[in-house]
C-alpha positions, 0 to 999 in steps of 0.5 A: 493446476495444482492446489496448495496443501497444509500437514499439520501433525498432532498427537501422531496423526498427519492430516492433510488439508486443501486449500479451500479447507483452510478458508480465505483471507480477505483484505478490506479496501480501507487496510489496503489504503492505509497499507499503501499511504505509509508506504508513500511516505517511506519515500523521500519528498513525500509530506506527511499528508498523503490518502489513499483509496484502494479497490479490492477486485480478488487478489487485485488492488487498484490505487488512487493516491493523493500525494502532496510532495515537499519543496525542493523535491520535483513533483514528476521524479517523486511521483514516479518513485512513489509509483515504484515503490507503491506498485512492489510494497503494497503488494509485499505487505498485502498478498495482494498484487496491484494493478494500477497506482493512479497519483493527484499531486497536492499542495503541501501543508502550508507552514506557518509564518514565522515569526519576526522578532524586533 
């Protein structure tokens, strides 16, 4: 297996650095779940209330999404698009790469009554 190198070149002397050198970079659960509950919402028939719980195992996420779909839109369809996009978005934006998206579909936010003018 070979190991990533970084060359940085300065006041003409090239260094080489590993890898490990370089340190890590760490993604907390918490920004990988707010990460992936805007990236439900780029979907359409997504309401504006989803949360997201992520676990962070390495470079592997875990995602459990709450996701209220709006009427008209059919719950099974959106929740499988959802899945789609979440599994290649989130780990676009995070590095990290997910292994499972775990959906519980929620009522939308009820809109308020209208009101009737006599």
């Amino acid at each position: 297996m070979s190991t990533l190198t970084a060359r940085h070149r300065r006041d003409d002397v090239e260094t080489v650095e590993e890898e490990d050198e370089r340190g890590e970079t760490t993604v907390e659960p918490r920004a990988v779940g707010r990460i992936a509950a805007r990236a439900a919402r780029e979907v359409d028939g997504v309401a504006a209330d989803v949360t997201a719980k992520a676990t962070v195992d390495g470079d592997v996420t875990t995602l459990d999404i709450r996701l209220p779909v709006a009427y008209p839109a059919p719950i099974h369809g959106t929740a499988d698009r959802v899945r789609a996009h979440l599994l290649g978005r989130t780990t676009e934006l995070t590095g990290l790469r997910t292994q499972r998206v775990d959906i519980t579909i929620a009522l939308p936010p009820a809109e308020p009554p209208k009101r009737r003018v006599r």
